[in-house]
TIBADO-391272 format. One line per field, with one value per residue (C-alpha): residue number from 1; residue in three letters; x, y, z. Coordinates in steps of 0.5 Angstrom, whole numbers, m for minus. Example, Ala and Ser with C-alpha at 12.3 -4.5 7.8 and 13.67 -1.06 7.14 Angstrom:
2
i <- [1 | 2]
aa <- [ala | ser]
east <- [25 | 27]
north <- [m9 | m2]
up <- [16 | 14]
This chain:
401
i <- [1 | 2 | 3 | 4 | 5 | 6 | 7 | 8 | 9 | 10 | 11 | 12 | 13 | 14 | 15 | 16 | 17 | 18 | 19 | 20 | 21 | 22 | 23 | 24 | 25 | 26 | 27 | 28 | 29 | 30 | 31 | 32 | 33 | 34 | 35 | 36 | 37 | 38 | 39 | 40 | 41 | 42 | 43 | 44 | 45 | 46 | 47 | 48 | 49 | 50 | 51 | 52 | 53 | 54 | 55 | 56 | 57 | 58 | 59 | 60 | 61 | 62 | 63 | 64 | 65 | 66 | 67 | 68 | 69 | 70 | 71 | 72 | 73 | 74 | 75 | 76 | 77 | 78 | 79 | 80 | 81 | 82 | 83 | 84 | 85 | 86 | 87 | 88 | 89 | 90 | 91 | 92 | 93 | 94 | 95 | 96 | 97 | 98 | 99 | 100 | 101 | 102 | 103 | 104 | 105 | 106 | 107 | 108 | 109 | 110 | 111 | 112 | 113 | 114 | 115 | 116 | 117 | 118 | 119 | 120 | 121 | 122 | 123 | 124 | 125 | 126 | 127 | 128 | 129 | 130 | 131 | 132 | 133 | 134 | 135 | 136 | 137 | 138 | 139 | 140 | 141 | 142 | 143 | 144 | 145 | 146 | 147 | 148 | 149 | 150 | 151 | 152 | 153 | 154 | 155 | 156 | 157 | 158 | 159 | 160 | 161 | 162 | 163 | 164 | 165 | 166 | 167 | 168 | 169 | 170 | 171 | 172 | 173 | 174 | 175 | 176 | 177 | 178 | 179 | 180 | 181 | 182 | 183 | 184 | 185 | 186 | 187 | 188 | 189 | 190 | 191 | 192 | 193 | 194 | 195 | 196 | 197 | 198 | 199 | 200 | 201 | 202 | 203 | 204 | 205 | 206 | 207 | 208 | 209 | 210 | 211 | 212 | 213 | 214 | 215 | 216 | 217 | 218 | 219 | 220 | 221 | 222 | 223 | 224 | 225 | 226 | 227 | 228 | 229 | 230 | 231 | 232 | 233 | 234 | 235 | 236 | 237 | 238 | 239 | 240 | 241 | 242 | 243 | 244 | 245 | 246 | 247 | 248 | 249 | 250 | 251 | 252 | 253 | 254 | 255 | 256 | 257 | 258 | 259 | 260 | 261 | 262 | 263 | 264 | 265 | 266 | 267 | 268 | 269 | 270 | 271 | 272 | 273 | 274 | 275 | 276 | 277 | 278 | 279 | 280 | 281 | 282 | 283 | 284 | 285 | 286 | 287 | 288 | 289 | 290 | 291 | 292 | 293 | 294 | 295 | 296 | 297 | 298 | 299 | 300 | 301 | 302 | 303 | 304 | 305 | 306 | 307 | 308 | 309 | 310 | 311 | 312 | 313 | 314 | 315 | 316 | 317 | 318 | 319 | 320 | 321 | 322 | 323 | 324 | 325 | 326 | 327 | 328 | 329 | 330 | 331 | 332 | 333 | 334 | 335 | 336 | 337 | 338 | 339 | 340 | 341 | 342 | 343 | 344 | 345 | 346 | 347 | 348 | 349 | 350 | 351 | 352 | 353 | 354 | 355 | 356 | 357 | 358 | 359 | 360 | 361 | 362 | 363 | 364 | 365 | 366 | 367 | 368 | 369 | 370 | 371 | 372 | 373 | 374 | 375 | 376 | 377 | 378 | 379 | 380 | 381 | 382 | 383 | 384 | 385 | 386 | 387 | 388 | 389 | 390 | 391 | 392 | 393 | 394 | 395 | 396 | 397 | 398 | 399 | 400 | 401]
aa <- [unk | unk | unk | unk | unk | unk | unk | unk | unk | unk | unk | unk | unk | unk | unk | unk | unk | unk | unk | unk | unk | unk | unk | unk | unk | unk | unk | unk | unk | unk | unk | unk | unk | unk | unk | unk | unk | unk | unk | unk | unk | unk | unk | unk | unk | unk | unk | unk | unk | unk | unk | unk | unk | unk | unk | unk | unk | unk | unk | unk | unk | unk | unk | unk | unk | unk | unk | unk | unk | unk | unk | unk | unk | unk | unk | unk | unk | unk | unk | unk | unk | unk | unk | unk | unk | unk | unk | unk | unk | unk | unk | unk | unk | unk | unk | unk | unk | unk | unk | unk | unk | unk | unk | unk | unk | unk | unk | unk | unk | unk | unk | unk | unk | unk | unk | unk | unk | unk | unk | unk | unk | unk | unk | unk | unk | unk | unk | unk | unk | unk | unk | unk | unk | unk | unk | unk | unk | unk | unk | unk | unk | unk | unk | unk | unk | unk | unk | unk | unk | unk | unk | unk | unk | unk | unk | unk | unk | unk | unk | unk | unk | unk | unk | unk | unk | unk | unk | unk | unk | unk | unk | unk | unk | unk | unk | unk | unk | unk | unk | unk | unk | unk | unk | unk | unk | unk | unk | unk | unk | unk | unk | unk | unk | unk | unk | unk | unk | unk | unk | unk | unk | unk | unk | unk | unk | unk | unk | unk | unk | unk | unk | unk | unk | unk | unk | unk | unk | unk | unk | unk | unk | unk | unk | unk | unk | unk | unk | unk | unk | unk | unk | unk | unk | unk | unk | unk | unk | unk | unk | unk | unk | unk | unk | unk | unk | unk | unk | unk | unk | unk | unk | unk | unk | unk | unk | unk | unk | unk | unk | unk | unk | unk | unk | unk | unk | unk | unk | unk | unk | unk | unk | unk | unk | unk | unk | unk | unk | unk | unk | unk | unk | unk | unk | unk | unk | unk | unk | unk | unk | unk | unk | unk | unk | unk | unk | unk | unk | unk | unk | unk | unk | unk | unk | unk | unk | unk | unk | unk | unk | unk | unk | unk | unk | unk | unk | unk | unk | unk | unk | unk | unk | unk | unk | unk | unk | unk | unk | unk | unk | unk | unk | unk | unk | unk | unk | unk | unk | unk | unk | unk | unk | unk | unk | unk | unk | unk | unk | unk | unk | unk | unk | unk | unk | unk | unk | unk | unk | unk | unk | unk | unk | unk | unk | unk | unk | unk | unk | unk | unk | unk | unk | unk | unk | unk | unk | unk | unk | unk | unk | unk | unk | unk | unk | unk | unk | unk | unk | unk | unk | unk | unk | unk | unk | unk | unk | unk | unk | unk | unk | unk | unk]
east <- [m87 | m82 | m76 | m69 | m61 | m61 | m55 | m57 | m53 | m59 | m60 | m68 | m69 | m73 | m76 | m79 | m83 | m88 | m88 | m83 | m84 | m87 | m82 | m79 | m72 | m74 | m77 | m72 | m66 | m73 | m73 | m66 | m64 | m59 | m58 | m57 | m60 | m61 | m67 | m69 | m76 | m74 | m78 | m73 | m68 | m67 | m65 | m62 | m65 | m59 | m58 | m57 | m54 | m55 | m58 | m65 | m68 | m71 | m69 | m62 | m58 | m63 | m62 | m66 | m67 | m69 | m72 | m75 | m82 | m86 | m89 | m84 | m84 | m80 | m75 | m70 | m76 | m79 | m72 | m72 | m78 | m75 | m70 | m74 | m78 | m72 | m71 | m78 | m74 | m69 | m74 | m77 | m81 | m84 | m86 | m91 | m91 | m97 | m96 | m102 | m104 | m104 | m111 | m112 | m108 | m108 | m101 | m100 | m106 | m103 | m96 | m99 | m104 | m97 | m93 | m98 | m98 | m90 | m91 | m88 | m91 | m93 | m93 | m97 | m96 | m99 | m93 | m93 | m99 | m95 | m99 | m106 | m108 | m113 | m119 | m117 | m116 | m119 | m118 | m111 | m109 | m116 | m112 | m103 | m100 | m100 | m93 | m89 | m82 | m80 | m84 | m82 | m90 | m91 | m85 | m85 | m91 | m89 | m82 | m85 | m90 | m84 | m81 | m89 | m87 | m81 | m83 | m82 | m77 | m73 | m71 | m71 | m66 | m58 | m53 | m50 | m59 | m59 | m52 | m48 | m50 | m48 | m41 | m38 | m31 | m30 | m26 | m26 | m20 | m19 | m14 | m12 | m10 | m10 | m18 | m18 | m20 | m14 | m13 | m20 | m24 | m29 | m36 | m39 | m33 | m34 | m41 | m40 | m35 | m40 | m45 | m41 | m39 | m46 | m46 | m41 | m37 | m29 | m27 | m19 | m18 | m12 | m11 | m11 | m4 | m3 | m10 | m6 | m2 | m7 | m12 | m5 | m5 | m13 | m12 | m20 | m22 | m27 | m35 | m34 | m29 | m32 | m28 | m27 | m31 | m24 | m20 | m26 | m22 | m15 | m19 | m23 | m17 | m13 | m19 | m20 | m27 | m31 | m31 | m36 | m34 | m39 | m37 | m38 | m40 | m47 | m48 | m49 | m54 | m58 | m59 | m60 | m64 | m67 | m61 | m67 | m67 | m59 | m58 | m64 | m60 | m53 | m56 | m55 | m48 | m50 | m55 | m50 | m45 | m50 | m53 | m49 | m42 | m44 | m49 | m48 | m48 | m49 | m48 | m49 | m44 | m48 | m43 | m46 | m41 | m38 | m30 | m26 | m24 | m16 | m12 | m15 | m21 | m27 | m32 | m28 | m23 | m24 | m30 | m30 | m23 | m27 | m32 | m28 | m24 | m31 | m35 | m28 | m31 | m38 | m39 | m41 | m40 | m43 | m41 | m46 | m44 | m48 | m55 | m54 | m59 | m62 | m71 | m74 | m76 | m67 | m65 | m68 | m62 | m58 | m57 | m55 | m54 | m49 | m49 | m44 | m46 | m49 | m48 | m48 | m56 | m61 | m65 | m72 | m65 | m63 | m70 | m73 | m67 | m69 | m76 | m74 | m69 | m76 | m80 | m75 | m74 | m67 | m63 | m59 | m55 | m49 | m41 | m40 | m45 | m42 | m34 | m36 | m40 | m34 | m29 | m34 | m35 | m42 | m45 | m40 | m41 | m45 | m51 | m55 | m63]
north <- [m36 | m42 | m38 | m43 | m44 | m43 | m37 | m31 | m25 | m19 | m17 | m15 | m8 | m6 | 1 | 5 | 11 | 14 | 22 | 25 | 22 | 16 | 12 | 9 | 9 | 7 | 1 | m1 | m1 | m6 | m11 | m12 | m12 | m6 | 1 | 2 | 8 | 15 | 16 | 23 | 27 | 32 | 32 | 31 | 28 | 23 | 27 | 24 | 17 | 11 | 4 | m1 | m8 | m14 | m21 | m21 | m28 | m31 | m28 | m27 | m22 | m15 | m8 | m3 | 4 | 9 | 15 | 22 | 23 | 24 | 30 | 34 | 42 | 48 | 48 | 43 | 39 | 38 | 36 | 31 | 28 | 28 | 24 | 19 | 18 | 16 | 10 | 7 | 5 | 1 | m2 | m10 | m9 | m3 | m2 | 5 | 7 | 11 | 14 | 11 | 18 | 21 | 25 | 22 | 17 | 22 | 22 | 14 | 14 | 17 | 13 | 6 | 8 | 10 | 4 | m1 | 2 | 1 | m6 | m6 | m10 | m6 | m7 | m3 | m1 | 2 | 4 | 8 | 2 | 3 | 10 | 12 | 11 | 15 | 12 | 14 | 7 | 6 | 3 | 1 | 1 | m2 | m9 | m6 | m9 | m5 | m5 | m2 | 0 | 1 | m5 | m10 | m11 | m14 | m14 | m21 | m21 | m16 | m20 | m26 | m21 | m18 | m25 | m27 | m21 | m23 | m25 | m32 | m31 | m26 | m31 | m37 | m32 | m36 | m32 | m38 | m41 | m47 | m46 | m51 | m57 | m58 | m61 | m58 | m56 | m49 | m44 | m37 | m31 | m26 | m21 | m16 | m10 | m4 | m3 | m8 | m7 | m8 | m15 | m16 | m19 | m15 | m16 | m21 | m26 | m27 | m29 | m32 | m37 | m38 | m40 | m46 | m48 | m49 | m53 | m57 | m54 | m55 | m49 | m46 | m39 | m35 | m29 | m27 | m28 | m35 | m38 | m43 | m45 | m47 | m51 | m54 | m56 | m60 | m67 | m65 | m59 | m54 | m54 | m47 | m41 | m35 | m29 | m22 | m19 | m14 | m22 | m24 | m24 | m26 | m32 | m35 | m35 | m40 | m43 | m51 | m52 | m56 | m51 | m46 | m39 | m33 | m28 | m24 | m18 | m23 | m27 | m20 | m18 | m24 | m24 | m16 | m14 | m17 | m20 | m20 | m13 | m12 | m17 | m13 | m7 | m8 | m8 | m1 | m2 | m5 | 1 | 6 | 4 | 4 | 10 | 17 | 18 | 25 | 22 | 23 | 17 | 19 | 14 | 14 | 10 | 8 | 5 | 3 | 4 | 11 | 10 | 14 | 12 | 10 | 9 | 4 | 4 | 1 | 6 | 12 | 9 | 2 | 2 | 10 | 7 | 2 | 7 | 12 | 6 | 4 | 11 | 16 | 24 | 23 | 19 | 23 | 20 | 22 | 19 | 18 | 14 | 11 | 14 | 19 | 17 | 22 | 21 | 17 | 25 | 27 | 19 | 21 | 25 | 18 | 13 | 8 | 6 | 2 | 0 | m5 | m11 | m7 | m11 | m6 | m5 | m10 | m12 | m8 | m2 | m5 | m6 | 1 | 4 | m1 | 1 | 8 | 6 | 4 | 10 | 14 | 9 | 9 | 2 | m1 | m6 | m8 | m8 | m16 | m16 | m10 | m13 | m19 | m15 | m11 | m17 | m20 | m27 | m25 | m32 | m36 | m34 | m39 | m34 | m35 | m34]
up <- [m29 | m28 | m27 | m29 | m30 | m36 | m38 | m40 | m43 | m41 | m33 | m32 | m32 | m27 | m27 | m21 | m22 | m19 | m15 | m12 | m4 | m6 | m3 | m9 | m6 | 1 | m4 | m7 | m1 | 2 | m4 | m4 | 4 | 3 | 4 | m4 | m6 | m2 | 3 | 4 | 6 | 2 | m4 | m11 | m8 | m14 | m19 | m25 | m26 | m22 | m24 | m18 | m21 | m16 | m16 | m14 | m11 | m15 | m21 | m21 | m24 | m25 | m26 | m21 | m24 | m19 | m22 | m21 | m19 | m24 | m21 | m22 | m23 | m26 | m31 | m28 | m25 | m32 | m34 | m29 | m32 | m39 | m36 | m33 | m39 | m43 | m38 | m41 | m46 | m43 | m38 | m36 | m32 | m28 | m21 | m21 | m14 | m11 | m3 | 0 | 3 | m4 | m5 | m12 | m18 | m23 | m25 | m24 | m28 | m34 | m33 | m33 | m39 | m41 | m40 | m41 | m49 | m50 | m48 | m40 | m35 | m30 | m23 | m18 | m11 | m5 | 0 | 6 | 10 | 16 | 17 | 16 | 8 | 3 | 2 | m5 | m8 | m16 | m22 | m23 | m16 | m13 | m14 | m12 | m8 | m1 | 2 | 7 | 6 | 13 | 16 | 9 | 10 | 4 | 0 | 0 | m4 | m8 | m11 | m13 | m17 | m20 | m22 | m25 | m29 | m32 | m40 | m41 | m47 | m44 | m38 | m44 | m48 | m49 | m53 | m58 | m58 | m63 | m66 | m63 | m60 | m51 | m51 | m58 | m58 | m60 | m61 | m58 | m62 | m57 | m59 | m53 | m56 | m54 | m53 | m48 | m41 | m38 | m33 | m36 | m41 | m45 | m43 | m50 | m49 | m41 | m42 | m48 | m45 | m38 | m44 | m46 | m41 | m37 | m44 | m43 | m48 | m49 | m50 | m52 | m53 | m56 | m59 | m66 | m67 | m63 | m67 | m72 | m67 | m62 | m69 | m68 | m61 | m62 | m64 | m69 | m72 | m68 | m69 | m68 | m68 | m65 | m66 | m66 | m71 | m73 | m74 | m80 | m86 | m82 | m78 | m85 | m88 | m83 | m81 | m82 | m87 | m83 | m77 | m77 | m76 | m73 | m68 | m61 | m64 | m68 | m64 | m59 | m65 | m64 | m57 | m56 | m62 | m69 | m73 | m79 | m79 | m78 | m85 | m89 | m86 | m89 | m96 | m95 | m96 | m104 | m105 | m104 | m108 | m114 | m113 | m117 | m115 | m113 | m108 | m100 | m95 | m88 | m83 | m77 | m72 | m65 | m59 | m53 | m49 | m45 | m46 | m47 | m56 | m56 | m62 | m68 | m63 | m68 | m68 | m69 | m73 | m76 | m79 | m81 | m85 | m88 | m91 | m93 | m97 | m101 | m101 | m101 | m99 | m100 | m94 | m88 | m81 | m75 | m67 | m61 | m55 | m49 | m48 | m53 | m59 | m64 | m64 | m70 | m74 | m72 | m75 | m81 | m84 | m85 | m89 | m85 | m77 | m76 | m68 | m64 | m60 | m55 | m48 | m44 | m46 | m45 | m50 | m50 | m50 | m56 | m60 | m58 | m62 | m68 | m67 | m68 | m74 | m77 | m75 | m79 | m85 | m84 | m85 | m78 | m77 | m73 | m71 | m74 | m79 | m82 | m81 | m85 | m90 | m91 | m92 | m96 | m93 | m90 | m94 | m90 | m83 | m79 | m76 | m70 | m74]
């Protein structure tokens, strides 16, 4: 693949999974040249799956998932193996990593059928080269590439295989697309509120901001409460405002007419998951409000973060506000955060999903939750849409399709 400059909002995710001493973590603290992940003789080391974000030459920004092997026993073991299994989900590219005096492939066989049926690029390895090494090799890893960690004996070889795996359009991928033109002036509202990181920005509008300036886009940012005097500061009308989705209706109220409006939390919608299906899915909203009064609506609120909910935080405070002003007692709300999310046969208790902006999740995270969404039947869509639902100016809102 041609690997290029172009700014992207999601790091590749790059699974290791193989058997409990197959040197999966010896692989990785090779790839990068550092000592990242803990490395030990003593089989399961590696209990719960870890994350390790760096920059890999020449892909850029990436994501290292070391997992537990998949071999693992006992009560705890296949708790440990469930545990990997869930990182299939949020995986780019996975490297299945074979111990060279293995005296069969079983296990990697089932998980590269595995992998290979949810769509993942699969690279296949045969570590431990250094020592003597089984004449086992067969089917899928009669062509892995052989390596050794400890001697980085092939480790050239297998980073430009992880680069040529890396999907095209996952690399092609920018957060704004087609909505602007490079050189535009836009705006970006930001309010600080208590929510926001502290000396920090949040995670959308820093990559959002490093987007437009790689495009050579002039870029003036305020806060809610400075926006009319900021559009008094510029000698034009922005081409575009983005905003945050909490400020819709105040920032379309104020705005010039000829600037287009859309926010962090949409513009995160279209480059995480499918903004087709996040329209279709706050129909949901219209739906229940014509069905009999005495009908339940339970919606079910998904925040990919893990902080701590403060005071007006807006998945437990803001949007269930909002629900309860159009649906009164008979909307039922329930919260998940993180990695917790119910299975397609548990999701189908809800009415609708309504997710966040999820910039802490790479896309294939967000797209398997969609998936499971349409396995259960059950409408989703996101923070922004929703907000601007709400304030009844969806039709206005400029959308990254």
């Amino acid at each position: 693949m041609s690997l290029n400059n172009t700014p992207r909002s999601n790091r590749v995710h790059i699974g290791i999974f193989g058997r409990r001493n197959a040197g999966k973590s010896s692989l990785i603290n090779a790839l990068t040249g550092q000592n990242l992940a803990i490395v030990s003789d003593t089989p399961g080391t590696t209990a719960d799956p870890v994350y390790k974000s760096m920059e890999l030459h020449p892909i850029g920004p990436v994501v290292f998932i070391d997992t537990a092997g998949i071999d693992d026993e006992g009560d705890l073991g296949r708790l440990r193996v469930a545990k990997t299994e869930d990182v299939i989900a949020r995986t780019d590219v996975a490297i299945l990593v074979a111990d060279g005096l293995a005296p069969d492939f079983e296990y990697e066989k089932r998980w590269f059928d595995r992998l290979n049926k949810a769509g993942i690029p699969v690279i296949t390895v045969l570590n431990k080269i250094d020592g003597p090494t089984s004449k086992n090799s067969s089917g899928d890893f009669a062509s892995a590439i052989r390596v050794s960690a400890k001697t980085g004996e092939g480790i050239d070889q297998l980073r430009e295989a992880i680069a040529d795996a890396v999907p095209e359009e996952y690399m092609q991928e920018r957060i704004l697309g087609e909505l602007l033109e490079d050189g535009s002036l836009v705006m970006l509202v930001m309010p600080q509120d208590i929510q926001a990181p502290k000396g920090r920005l949040i995670l959308p509008q820093v990559q959002t901001l490093r987007e437009l300036l790689d495009r050579k886009c002039s870029v003036l940012s305020t806060t809610a409460d400075g926006f009319e005097k900021a559009l008094n500061a510029l000698n034009r009308a922005p081409d575009l405002i983005i905003t945050d989705s909490q400020c819709f209706h105040e920032v379309h109220q104020k705005k010039p007419e000829q600037s287009a409006l859309t926010s962090f939390s949409i513009l995160m919608a279209a480059a995480k998951g499918d903004i087709h299906v996040f329209l279709d899915g706050v129909s949901a909203i219209d739906t229940a409000l014509n069905c009999a009064a005495d009908k339940d609506f339970r919606v079910l609120i998904a925040e990919a973060c893990t902080h701590v909910p403060l005071a007006e935080d807006i998945g437990t405070v803001k949007i269930p506000k909002l629900l309860h002003k159009a649906f009164g007692d008979r909307v039922a709300i329930a919260n998940v955060r993180g990695n917790d999310f119910p299975d397609a046969k548990s999701l189908k208790q809800y009415d609708l999903i309504i997710h966040c902006g999820a910039c802490m999740f790479n896309r294939r995270h967000v797209m398997s939750r969609i998936t499971a969404a349409r396995e259960a039947g059950v409408p989703i869509t996101n923070y922004g849409i929703f907000l601007a639902k709400m304030a009844g100016i969806l039709d206005k809102v400029t959308l990254p399709l």
